[in-house]
N, C-alpha and C positions, 0 to 999 in steps of 0.2 A: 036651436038649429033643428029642422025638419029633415032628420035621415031618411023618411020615405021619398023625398024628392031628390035624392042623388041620381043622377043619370048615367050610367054607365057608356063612355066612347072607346069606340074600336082603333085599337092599336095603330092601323093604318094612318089614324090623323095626328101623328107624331110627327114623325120626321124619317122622311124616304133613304132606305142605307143604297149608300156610293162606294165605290173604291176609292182609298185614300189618296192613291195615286192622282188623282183624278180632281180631286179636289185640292192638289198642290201641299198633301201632306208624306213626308218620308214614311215608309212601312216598317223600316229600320227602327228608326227614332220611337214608335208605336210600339213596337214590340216591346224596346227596350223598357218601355213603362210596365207592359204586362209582367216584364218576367222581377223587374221591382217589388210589383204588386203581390206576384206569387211567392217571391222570395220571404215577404214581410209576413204573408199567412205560416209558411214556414217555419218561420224562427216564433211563430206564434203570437206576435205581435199584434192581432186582431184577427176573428174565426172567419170575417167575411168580408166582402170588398164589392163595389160595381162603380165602373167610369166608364164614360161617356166620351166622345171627341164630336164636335160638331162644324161646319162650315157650309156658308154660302145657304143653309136652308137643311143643309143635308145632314145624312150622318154617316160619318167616317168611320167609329170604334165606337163599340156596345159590348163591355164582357162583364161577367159576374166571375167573382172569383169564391172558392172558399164556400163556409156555410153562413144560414142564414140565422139558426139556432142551433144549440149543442145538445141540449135535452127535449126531448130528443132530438138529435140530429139532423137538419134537412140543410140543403143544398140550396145554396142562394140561385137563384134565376133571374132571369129578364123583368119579370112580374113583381120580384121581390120589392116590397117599401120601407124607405131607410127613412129613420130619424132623424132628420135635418138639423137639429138644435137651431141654433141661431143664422143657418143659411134660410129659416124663415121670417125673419127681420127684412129683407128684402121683396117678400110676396107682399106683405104686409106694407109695405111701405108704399108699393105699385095699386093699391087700393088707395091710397089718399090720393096717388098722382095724379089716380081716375078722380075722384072729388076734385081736384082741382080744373080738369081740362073740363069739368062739367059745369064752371061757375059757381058751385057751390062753396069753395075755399081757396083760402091764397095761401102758401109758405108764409107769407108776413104777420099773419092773421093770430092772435093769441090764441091758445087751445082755450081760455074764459072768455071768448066769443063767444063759441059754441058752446062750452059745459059750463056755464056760469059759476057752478060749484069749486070748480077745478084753481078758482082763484085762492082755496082758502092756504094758508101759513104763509104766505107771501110768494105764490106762483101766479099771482094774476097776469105779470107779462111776461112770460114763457111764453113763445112763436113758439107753430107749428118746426118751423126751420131748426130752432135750438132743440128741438123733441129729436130728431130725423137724425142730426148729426151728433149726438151726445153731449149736448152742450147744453143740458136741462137746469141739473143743479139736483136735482128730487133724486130719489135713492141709486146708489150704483152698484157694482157690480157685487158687493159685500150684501148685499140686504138679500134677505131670503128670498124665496120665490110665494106668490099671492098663495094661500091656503084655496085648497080646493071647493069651498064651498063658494067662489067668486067663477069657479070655472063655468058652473051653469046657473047663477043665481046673476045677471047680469046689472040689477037694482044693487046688490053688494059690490059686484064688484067698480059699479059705478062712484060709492064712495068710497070705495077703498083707495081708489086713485086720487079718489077728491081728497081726501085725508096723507098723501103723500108729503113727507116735508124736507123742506132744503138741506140740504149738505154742503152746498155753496152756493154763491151768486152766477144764475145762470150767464150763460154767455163769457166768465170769467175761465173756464180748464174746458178744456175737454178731456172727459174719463166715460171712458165703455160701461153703459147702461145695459147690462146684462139682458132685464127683463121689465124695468118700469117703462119707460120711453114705449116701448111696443104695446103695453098694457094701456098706455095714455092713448097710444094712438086705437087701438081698439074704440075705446070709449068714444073716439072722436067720432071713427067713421058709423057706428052706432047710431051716436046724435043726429049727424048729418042723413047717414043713408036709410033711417028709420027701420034698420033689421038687422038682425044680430052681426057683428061684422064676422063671422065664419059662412055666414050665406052672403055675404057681399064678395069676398074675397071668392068665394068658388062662382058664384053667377056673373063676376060683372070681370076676373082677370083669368082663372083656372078654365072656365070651362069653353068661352071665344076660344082660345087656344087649343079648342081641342086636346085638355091635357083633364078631361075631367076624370077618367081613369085611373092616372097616374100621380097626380098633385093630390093633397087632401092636408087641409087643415081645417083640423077637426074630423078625425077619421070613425065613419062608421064601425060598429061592431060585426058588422057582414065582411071588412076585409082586413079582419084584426088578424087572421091567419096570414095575410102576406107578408105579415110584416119581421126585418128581422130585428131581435132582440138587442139590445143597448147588454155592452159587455163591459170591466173594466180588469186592466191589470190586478193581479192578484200574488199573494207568496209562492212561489215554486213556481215562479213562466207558466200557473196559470190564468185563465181568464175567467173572472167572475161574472153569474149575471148579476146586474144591476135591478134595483124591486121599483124604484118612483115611476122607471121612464118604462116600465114592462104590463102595467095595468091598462085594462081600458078607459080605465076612467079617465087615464092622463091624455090616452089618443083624442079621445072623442073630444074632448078639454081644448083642441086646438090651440096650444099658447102661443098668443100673437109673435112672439119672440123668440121661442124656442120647440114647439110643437106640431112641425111639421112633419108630416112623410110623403116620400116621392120617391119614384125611378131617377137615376144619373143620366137616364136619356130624356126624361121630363124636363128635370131641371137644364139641362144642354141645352132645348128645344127656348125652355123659357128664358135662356141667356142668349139665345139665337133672335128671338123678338127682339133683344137688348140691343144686339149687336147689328142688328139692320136697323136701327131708329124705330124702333117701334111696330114690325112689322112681324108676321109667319106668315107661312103657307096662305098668301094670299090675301089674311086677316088683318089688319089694322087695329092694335089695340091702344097705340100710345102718340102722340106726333111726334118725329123727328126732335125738335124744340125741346121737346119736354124730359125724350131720352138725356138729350145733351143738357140740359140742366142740373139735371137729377146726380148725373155721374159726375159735376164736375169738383172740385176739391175745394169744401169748404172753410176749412181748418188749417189751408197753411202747412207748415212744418210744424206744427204744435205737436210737441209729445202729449201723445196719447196717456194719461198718467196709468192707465191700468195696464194695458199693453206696452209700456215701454219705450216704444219708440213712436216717429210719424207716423198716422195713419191714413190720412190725406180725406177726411169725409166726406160721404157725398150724400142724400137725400136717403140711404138707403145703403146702397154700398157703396165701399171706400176702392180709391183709385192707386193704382202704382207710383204716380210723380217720378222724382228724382234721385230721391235719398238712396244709399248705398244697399240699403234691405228693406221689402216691406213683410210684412205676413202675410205667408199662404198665394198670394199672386206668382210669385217664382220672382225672383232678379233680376233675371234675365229680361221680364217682360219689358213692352214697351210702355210705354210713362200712360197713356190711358186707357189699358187694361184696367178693368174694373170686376170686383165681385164682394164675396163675403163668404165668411164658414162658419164652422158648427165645432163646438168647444171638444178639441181630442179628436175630431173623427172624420172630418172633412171639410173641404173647400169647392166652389162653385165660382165660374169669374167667363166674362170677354173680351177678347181686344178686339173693340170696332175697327184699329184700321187693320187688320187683317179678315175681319168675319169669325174668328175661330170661337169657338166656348168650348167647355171643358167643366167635367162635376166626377167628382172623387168622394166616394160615399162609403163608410167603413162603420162597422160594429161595436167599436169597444172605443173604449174613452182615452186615451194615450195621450200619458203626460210628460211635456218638456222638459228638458229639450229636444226629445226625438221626435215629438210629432210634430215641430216646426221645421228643423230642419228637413224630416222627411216630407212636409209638404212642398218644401224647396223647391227640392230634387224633381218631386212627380210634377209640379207644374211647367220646371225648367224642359222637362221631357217633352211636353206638350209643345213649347217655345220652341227650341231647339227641331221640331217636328218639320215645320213653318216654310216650306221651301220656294215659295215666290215671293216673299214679304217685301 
């Protein structure tokens, strides 16, 4: 990746702020998220927070709560860039979409189409599609994460994928592929887009969107200072830092699956594209078609074996459906609200028939069952918000 080629865009190409009112959101129902949020920093639950509320193009709620780091202390802001964990399985995924609308690949298509290697231990007919939806077979969510000399040696890390071996017969379970599934797709878009995919991902989906500022996977070491630090519950209420996710070497490392940073208005911005069929501020990045495909539920009721329950998957992220609970979407929502989160710290999601999106972005790693039910809660907040639906 060529860090001298990052281009820095002016805030203004985000997303224009509205009154909520105005945009058919209760001011009520918004607050009452805020003061959730504030409550949770409070009881010390995580040092720092930022969400987003978006509609129609616009944006409705932008606040940072809380800090960004504790040693020393600074104050999360606007600029602040949160670690996305695994709400970047979804940027990532919007990279192959673009392979596809480009003729280059189909969902049907083997990944040993294109990586011929990729066939060896018996993965030769693993589809693009079974990659996307967790329905691979090759390591899950138990398997470590790739050692870092695959971060920038991309010849390794190309066999390291190729040497990935079955845990079952794909197409047989669906179980949440943590981290392999996104590292395969790397590899692909690689093959096909002939540059490393951390420069595809920012030149051909992050930066038309005007989010070149804000999005970053694979983040340079010139805006290693925005970012704030990965925390985790600790003995005595308090908050530990974390050492893996606080180096540069991991920013810069872009993990296709779990190594993103972004603003909660970025990411809103980028689920606002979602949520119009593929469009922002004027931009065209996706067709209609190809939104509605991507989102739609390809799994059924199938228990998700890691998660527990349905997850309803989609190309990328998984949808709301019908079932009595999903993760992190809120209950409440409507059945094709669609998004994705990041393990303990956040969730990002739209519901096309409303317009609305919505990104909840938090510091420390917070484990179940409170950080599910509290996801509940804050996204029911957002629902419950909703006042022409």
């Amino acid at each position: 990746m060529d860090q001298d080629k990052v281009v820095a865009f002016p805030q203004a190409a985000v997303l224009e702020p509205t009154d909520a009112a105005q945009l058919g959101l209760r001011k009520d129902a918004l607050d009452r998220l805020g003061r959730i949020v504030e409550a949770h920093i409070a009881d010390n639950r995580y040092p720092g927070a930022q969400i987003a509320v978006a509609r129609h193009g616009k944006l409705a709620l932008y606040r940072s709560f809380g800090a960004a780091r504790l040693e020393p202390r600074a104050a999360a802001g606007p600029d602040t860039l949160w670690l996305l964990y695994s709400n970047t399985k979804v940027i990532t995924a919007c990279a192959v979409w673009l392979l596809v609308e480009d003729g280059a690949l189909s969902f049907h298509d083997r990944v040993a189409d294109h990586v011929p290697e990729f066939a060896r231990h018996g993965k030769g007919d693993i589809t693009v599609l079974q990659v996307l939806t967790h329905q691979g077979g090759f390591p899950s969510s138990a398997t470590p994460r790739l050692p870092a000399a695959a971060w920038e040696d991309h010849a390794v890390l190309r066999q390291m994928v190729c040497d990935f071996t079955l845990e079952w017969t794909p197409g047989s379970l669906v179980q949440y592929h943590s981290s392999a599934a996104h590292w395969t797709a790397a590899v692909l878009i690689e093959a096909i887009g002939k540059m490393d995919y951390r420069d595809f991902i920012r030149t051909r989906v992050i930066e038309p969107l005007g989010l070149g500022n804000e999005i970053y996977v694979g983040l340079p070491d010139a805006q290693a200072a925005r970012t704030a630090e990965m925390h985790q519950p600790a003995d005595g209420g308090r908050q530990a830092r974390m050492t893996d996710e606080n180096t540069d070497a991991f920013r810069r490392a872009g993990v296709p699956g779990g190594g993103g940073f972004a603003t909660a208005r970025a990411m809103a911005a980028f689920y606002q594209m979602l949520a119009q069929g593929g469009r922002l501020n004027g931009t065209r990045l996706l067709s209609p078609r190809m939104v509605q495909y991507v989102t739609r539920n390809y799994t059924g009721d199938r228990t998700d074996l890691y998660m527990g329950m349905p997850m309803h998957r989609g190309l990328g992220p998984h949808s709301r459906g019908l079932t009595p609970g999903i993760r992190g979407l809120g209950s409440i929502a409507s059945p094709r609200t669609f998004g994705h989160g990041g393990v303990g710290s956040s969730y990002c999601w739209a519901d096309p028939e409303t317009g609305v999106s919505f990104a909840y972005l938090s510091n420390s790693r917070a484990p179940d069952p409170w950080h599910s039910r509290r996801l509940d809660i804050i996204s029911n907040c957002v629902h419950a918000a909703i006042d022409d639906a």
